[in-house]
N, C-alpha and C positions, 0 to 999 in steps of 0.2 A: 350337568346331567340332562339328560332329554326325557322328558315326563310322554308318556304315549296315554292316551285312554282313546275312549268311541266318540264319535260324530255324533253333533248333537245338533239341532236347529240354531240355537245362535250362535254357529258358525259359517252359516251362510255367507255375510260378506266377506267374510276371510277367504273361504273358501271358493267363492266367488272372481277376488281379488288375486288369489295366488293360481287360480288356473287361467284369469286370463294374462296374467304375468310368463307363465311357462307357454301358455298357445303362440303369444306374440314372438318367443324365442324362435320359432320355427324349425324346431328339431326334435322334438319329444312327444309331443302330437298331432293327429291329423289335423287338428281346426288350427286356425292361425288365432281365434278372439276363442271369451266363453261364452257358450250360449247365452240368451236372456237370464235377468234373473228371477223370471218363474221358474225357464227353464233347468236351472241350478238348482231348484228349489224343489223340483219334483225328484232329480237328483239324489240330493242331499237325503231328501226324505227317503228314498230305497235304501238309500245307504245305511242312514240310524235306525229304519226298521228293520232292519234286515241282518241275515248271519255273513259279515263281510272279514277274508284275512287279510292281515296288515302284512308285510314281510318287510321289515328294513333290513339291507345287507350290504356288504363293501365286497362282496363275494360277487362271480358272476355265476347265477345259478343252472342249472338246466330242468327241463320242468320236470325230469326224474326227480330229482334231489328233490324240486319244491312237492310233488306230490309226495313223496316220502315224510316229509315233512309235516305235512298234511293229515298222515295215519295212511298211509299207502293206497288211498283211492285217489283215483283221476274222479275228478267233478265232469257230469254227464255232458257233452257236446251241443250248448244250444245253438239256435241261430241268433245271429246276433241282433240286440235292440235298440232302435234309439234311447238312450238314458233319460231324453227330456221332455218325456211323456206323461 
């Protein structure tokens, strides 16, 4: 069974750990390593303050279906930020 819950601070080095695991594959995100681990840290902290959706799916979605999903609003268009701020 796969237990899902929220991001908490001592998941940091995990989370740390498993992203710079996926950067190094060089197919799934822009960075090749993960940022520092402040930079993770400042991260991480958006993440567990904040209102964030999970979406696990063996579906390929399209962002109709995921905003549907969602409760039928599109989330407003920002510019995009560095996370490790």
């Amino acid at each position: 069974m796969i237990r899902v819950r929220s991001a908490t601070m001592r998941d940091l080095k995990g989370y740390h750990a498993c992203f710079d695991a996926v950067a190094r594959e060089r197919r799934h995100l822009g960075s090749t390593a993960a940022p520092s681990l402040k930079g993770s840290r400042g991260w991480l902290r958006a993440v567990a303050d904040g209102t964030v959706y999970v979406l696990a799916s063996n579906l390929v979605l399209s962002r109709k279906a995921i905003t549907a999903w969602i409760g039928g609003h599109e989330p407003p268009t920002m510019p995009p930020q560095p996370p490790y701020t």
